[in-house]
C-alpha positions in Angstrom: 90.5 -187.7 -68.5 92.1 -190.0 -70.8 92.3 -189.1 -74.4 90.6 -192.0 -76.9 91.9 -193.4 -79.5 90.8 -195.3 -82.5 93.4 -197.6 -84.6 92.7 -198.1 -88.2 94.9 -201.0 -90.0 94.0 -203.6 -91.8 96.7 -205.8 -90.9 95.9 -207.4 -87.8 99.2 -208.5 -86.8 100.4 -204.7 -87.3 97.1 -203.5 -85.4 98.0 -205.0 -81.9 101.9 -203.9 -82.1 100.5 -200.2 -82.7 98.1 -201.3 -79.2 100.6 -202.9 -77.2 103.7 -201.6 -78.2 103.1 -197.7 -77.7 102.6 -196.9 -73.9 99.9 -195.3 -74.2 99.0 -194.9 -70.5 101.8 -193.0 -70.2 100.9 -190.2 -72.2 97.2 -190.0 -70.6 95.7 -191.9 -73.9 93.7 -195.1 -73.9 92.4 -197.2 -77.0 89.0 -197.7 -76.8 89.1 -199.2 -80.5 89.9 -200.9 -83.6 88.8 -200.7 -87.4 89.9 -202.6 -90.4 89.3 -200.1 -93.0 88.3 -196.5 -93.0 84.6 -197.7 -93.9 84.2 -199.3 -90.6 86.2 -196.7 -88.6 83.4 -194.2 -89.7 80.8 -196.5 -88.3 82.5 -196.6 -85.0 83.0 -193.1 -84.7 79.2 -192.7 -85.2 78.9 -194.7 -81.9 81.8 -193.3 -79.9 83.4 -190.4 -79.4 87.2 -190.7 -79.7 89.8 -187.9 -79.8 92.7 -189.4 -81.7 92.5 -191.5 -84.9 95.4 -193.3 -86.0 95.2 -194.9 -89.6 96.8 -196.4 -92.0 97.3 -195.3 -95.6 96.7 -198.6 -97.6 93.7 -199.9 -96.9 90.5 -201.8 -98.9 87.0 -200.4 -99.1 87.9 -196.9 -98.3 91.8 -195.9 -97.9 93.4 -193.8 -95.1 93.2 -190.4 -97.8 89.6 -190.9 -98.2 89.1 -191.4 -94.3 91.2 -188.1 -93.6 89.0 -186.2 -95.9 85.7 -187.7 -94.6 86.7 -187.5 -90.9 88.2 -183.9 -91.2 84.4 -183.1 -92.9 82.3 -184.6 -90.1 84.5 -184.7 -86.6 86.8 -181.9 -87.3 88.0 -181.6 -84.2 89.6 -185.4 -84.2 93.2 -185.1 -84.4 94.2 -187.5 -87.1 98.1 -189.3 -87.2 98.6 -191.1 -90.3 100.8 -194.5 -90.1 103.5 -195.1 -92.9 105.5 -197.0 -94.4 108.1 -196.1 -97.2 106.4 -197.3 -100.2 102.8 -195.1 -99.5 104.5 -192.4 -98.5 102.5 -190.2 -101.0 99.4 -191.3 -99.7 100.9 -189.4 -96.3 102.1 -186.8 -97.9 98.1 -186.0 -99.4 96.6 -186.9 -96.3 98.7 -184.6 -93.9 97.2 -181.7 -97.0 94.0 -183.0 -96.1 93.8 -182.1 -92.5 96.3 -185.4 -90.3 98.6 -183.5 -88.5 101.5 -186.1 -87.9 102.1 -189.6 -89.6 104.4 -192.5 -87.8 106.8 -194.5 -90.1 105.7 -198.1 -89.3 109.3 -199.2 -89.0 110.2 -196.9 -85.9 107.5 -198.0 -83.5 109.7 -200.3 -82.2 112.5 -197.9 -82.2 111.5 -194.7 -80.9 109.4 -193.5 -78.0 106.0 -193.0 -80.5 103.7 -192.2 -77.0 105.9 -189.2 -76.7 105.6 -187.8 -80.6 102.2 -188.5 -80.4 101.3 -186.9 -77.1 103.4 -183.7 -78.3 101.5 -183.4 -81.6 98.2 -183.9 -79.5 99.3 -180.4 -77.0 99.8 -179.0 -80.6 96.5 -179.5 -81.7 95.0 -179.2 -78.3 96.1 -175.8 -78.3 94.7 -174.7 -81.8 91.6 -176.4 -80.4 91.1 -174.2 -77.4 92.2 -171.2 -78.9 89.3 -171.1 -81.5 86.9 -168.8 -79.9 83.8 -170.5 -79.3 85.7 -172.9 -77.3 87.9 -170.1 -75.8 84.3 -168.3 -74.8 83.3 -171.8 -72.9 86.4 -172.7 -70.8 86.4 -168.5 -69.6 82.6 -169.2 -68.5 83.4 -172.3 -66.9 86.6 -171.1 -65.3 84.3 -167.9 -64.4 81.3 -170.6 -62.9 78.4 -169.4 -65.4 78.6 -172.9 -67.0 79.1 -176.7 -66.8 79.1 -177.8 -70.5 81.6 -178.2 -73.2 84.4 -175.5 -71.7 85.1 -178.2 -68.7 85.2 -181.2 -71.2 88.0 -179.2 -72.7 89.4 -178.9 -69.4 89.3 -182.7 -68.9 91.0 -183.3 -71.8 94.2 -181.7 -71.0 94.4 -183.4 -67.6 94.8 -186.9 -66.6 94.8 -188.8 -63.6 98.9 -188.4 -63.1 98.2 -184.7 -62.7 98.0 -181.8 -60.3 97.6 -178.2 -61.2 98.1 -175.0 -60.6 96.5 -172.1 -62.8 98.2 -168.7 -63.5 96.5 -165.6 -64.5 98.4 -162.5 -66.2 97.4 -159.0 -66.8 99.0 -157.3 -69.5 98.9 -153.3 -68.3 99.8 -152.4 -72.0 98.3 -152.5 -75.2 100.9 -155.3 -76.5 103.5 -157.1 -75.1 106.3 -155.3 -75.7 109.1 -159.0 -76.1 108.7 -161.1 -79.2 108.5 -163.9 -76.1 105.2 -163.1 -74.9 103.6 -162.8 -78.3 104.0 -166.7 -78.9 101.1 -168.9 -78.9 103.1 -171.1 -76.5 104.9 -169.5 -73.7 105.9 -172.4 -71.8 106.2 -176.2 -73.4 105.4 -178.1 -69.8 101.7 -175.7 -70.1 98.7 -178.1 -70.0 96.5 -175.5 -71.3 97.6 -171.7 -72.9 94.7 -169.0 -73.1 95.7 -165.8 -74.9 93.1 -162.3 -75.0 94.8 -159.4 -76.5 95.4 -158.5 -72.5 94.5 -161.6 -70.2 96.5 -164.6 -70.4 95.7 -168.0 -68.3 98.1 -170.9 -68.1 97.5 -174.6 -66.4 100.8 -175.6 -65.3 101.4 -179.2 -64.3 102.2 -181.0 -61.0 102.7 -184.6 -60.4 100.5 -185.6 -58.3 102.6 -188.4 -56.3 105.1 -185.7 -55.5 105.0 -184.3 -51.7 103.5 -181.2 -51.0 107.2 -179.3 -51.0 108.5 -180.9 -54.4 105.3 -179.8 -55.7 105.6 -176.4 -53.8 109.5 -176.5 -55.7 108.4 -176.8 -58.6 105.8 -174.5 -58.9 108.5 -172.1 -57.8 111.0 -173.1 -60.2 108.3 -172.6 -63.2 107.1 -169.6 -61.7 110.6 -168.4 -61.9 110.4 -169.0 -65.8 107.6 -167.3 -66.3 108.6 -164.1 -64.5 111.4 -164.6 -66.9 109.2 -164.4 -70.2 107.8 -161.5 -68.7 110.7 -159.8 -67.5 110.3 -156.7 -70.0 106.8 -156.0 -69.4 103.9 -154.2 -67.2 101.7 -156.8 -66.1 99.8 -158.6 -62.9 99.8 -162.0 -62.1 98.6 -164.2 -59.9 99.3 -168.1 -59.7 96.5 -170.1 -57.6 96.7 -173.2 -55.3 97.2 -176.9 -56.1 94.6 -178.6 -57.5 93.7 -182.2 -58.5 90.2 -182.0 -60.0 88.8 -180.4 -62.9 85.7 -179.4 -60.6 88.5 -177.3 -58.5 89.2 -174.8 -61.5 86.5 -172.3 -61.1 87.6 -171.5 -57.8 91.6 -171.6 -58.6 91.2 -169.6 -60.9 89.2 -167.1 -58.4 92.2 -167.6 -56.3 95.0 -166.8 -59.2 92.2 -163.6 -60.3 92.4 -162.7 -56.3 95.9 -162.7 -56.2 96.8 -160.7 -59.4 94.7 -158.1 -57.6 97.0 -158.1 -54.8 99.3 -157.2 -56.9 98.3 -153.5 -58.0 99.4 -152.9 -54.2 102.8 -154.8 -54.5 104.7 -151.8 -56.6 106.8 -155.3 -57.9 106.8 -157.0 -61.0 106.2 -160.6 -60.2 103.3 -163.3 -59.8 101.8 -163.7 -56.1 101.2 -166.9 -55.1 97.3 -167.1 -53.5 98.6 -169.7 -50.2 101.3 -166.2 -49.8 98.7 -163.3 -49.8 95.4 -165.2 -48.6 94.5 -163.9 -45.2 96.1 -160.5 -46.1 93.2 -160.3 -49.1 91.0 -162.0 -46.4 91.2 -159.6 -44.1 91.5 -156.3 -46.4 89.4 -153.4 -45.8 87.6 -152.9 -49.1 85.4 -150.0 -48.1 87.8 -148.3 -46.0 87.2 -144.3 -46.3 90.1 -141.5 -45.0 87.7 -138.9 -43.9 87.8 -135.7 -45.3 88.6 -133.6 -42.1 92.3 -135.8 -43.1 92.7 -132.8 -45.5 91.7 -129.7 -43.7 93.7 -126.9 -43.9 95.9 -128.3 -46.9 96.2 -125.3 -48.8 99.7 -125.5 -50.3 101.3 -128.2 -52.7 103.8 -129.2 -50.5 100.7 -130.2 -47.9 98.7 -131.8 -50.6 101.8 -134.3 -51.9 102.5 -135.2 -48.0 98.9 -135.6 -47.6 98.4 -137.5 -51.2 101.6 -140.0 -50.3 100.3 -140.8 -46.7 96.7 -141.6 -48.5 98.6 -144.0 -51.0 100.2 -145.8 -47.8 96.7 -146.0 -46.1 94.9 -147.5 -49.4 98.2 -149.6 -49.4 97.7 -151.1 -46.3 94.4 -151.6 -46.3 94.0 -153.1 -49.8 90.6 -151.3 -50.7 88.7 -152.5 -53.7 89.3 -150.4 -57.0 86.1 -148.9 -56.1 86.8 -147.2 -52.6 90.4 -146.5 -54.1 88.9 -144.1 -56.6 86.1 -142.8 -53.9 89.1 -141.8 -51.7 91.0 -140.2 -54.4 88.3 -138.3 -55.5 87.5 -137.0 -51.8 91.1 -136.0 -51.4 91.4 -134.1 -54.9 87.8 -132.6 -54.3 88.3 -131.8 -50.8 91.6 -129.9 -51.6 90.1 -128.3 -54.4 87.1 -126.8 -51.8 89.8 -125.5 -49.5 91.1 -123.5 -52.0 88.0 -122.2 -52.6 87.9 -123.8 -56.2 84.8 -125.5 -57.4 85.7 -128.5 -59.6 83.2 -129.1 -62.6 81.9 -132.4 -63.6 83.8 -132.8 -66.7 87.1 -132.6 -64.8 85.5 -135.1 -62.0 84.4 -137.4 -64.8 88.0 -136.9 -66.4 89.9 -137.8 -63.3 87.6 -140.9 -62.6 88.6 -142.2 -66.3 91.6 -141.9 -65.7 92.2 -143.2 -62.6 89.7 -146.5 -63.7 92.3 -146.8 -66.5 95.5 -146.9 -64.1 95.8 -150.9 -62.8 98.6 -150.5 -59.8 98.4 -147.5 -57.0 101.4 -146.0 -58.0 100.3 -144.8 -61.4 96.7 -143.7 -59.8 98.9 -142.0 -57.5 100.6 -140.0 -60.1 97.7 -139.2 -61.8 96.1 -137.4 -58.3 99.5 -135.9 -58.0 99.6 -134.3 -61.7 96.2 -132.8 -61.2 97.2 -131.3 -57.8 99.6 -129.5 -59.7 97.2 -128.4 -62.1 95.1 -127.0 -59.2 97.6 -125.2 -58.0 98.4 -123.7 -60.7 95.0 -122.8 -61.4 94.0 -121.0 -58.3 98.0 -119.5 -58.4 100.4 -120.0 -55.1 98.6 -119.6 -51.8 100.4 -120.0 -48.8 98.3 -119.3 -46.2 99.4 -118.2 -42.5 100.1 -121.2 -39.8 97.1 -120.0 -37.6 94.3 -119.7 -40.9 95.4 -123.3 -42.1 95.2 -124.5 -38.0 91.9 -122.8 -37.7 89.8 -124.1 -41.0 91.3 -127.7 -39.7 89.7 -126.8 -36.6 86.5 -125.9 -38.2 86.7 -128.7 -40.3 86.9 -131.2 -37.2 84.7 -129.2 -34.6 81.6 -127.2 -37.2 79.3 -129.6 -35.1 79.7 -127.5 -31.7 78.8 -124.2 -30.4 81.9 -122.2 -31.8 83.1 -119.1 -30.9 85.6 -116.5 -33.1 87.3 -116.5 -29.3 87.5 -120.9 -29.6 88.3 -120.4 -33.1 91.3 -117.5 -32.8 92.2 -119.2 -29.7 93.2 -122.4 -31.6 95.0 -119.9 -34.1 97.3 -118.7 -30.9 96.0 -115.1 -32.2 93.9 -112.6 -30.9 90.7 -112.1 -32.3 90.8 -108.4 -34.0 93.9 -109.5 -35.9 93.0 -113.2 -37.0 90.0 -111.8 -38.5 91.4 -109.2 -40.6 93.8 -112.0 -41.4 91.7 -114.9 -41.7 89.7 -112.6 -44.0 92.7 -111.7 -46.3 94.1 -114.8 -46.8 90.8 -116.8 -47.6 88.4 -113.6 -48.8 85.8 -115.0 -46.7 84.7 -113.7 -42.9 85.2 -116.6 -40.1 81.4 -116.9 -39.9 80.9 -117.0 -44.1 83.6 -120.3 -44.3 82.4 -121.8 -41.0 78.6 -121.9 -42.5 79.7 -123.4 -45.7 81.9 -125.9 -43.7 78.3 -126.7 -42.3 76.4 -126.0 -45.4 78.4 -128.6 -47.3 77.8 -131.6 -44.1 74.1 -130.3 -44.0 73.9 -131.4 -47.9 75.7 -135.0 -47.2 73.3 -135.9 -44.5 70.7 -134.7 -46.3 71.2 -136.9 -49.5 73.1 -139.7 -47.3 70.2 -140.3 -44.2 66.7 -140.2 -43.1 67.3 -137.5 -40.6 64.8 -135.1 -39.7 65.6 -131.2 -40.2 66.0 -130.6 -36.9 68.7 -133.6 -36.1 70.3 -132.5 -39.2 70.6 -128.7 -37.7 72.0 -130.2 -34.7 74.8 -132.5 -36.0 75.6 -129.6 -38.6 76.2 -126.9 -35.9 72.8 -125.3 -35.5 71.0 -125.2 -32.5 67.7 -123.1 -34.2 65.7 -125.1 -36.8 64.3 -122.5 -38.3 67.7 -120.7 -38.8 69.2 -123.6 -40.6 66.5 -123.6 -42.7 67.3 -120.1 -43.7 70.7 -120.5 -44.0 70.5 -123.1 -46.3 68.4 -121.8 -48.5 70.6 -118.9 -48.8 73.7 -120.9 -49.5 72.1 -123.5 -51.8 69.0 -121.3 -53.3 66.8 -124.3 -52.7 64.5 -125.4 -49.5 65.5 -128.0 -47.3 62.7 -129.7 -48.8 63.6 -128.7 -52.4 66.9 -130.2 -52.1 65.7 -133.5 -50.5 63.7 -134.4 -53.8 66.4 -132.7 -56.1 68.9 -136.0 -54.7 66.0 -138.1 -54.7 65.1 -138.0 -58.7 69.2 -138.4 -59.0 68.8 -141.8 -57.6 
């Protein structure tokens, strides 16, 4: 959208050089009018919105000072550029106190490039314009799709028809940019439109739009480049989106750019990722995937849990799970681990690992977090290293409590003979065979029950039991509660 601007000056002659002699096509502006004194400007801007005035100083009825003052008052967000010559050069000089942000000298229009030092004083004020926060709210809901209204007139604004864009978004993972780069209002000069939050950044980065598809793909590179150069000394994740030409295409780019900084918590690499590079890998991502937690039978000695907790990391790499499922699966693994070791974790250190894990952006960090309180469960429960054949065995129980076992199926998978794994299996885990297989099943039996619709009896049978009415008992002995009891307990949690 072209910019409009108004030309006040009385001197007609003077009036159409400032029109015709200034290419202002160029710079994305177009003059959509003409005043001879500030009285009658004010009347047309009553009737038509403009977003550039440019007015002389000397002027009869009401001067350029007193137009300043009285635009400033009713259309402040009109950028005003006052035009000079060297006698009224006081009448500039109180005029740029009153709120014009740039005067010409009347002798240089000829001489210099004016379209240029006018468009640059527009970004200027464009900038201060978008970063007030009311119009910083609108342009986030309309780049978000909750809204149509002033935020994409914004957006129109800082575009014109010579234009493609692309739009980055940037993360910063730390409280404050650490380089005296990053906390300028402007990062990049060629930006069409710079959004700054105290930790998400969005920048509009120009294209032109006659350019084939691999100058344009060059360039984008090339300023991409730059911009991983500003942020060289920081923690952040970006993402840059595709090429756009319409203001209408903004929402989803900057879906795309949001999409693409996600991708990024996977990368372990400082840089942005281009949405075109990474598409059908986030397209085809398993958000919900789930390591089950027979993964992690047996683990009962650090050195276990960090193989086990690195091969996780890989898996959730792979399959790019949504932040949700990533925490769900470090939780499992921690808890699990916990269980073997025959360590019941409370809810204030569940709730204290989710927090901190929710506050950890890329894998790597959640990883270290999972692999500092492994530690501390080690340490807590002291150094168990449990015989080959017991890990082997509760791995087995872990992956087979559905069938009819045996302490014959369960030493023979231990390689041991059955008088001396269970004196063994007993001393290394203080619990009988029988006691740690029933909690194996106990603990199932509670996840289907919360989980499905299954009846008692289907339940029993998935769990291990062929007798009903022995489940039921069993249950009730491990959990205190009725099968019944327990149902509605889960229930009233929901």
């Amino acid at each position: 959208m072209k910019k409009r601007v108004l030309i006040v000056e009385d001197d007609k002659f003077f009036r159409f050089a400032v029109k015709k002699v200034i290419n202002w096509e160029k710079y994305g502006f177009e003059v959509v009018g003409e005043a001879v004194h500030g009285a009658k400007a004010l009347g047309f801007l009553e009737e038509n919105p403009v977003e550039v005035v440019v007015t002389d100083m000397s002027m009869p009825v009401m001067n350029g000072i007193e137009l300043t003052a009285a635009i400033k008052e009713r259309y402040p967000d009109i950028l005003i550029i006052a035009l000079s010559a060297y006698d009224d050069f006081e009448f500039v000089r109180e005029s740029l106190k009153l709120g014009a942000e740039d005067y010409i000298l009347k002798q240089d229009i000829e001489k210099e490039d004016v379209g240029a030092i006018i468009w640059k004083t527009w970004h200027k004020h464009f900038e201060k314009l978008i970063n007030q926060s009311q119009s910083r709210t609108e342009i986030l809901d309309f780049l978000s799709g909750k809204q149509d209204g002033e935020g994409r007139h914004f957006l129109e604004l800082s575009v014109d028809n010579q234009w493609g864009y692309y739009l980055c978004r940037i993360r910063n993972l730390n409280e404050e940019w650490q380089s005296p780069e990053c906390r300028k209002e402007v990062w990049m000069e060629q930006s069409l439109v710079e959004l700054h939050e105290k930790r998400q950044h969005i920048l509009l980065l120009p294209v032109i739009k006659e350019h084939s598809q691999k100058l344009q793909m060059e360039d984008r590179s090339k300023r991409l480049l730059e911009l991983e150069g500003i942020l060289k000394d920081e923690d952040y994740l970006a993402g840059c989106s595709s090429t756009g030409t319409e203001v209408t295409d903004l929402p989803a780019m900057s879906h795309e750019a949001e999409c693409a900084a996600e991708m990024a918590k996977f990368s372990g690499k400082r840089r942005v990722l281009i949405w075109e590079y990474v598409r059908s890998e986030y397209e085809s991502r398993n958000e919900t995937f789930m390591e089950e937690k027979e993964a992690y039978a047996g683990i009962c000695s650090i050195e276990q849990g960090k193989d086990a907790l690195y091969q996780l990391t890989e898996k959730l790499r792979r399959m790019l799970c949504s932040e949700e499922y990533v925490q769900k699966n470090y939780l499992l693994f921690l808890n699990t681990i916990a269980k073997n070791m025959q360590h019941e974790m409370d809810k204030m250190r569940f709730a204290e690992i989710r927090e901190e894990l929710a506050g950890a952006a890329r894998i790597e960090k959640k990883q270290e977090i999972c692999s500092h309180y492994l530690e501390t469960l080690f340490a807590e429960c002291g150094s168990v290293t449990r015989h080959p054949g017991v890990q082997q065995a509760i791995r087995y129980m872990r992956e087979n409590y559905s069938k009819d076992l045996s302490l014959g199926d369960i030493a023979g998978e231990a390689a041991l003979n059955e008088g001396y794994f269970s004196g063994l299996f007993k001393k290394d885990t203080g619990k009988s065979i029988t006691e740690y297989l029933n909690e194996i099943r106990m603990e199932k039996a509670k996840e289907l029950l919360t989980e499905s619709n299954l009846k008692n009896y289907e339940v029993a049978e998935q769990v291990g039991f062929r007798n009903a009415s022995y489940f039921s008992t069993m249950f009730k002995k491990y959990t205190g509660m009725t099968i019944q009891e327990y149902r509605q307990s889960q229930a009233g949690r929901g």
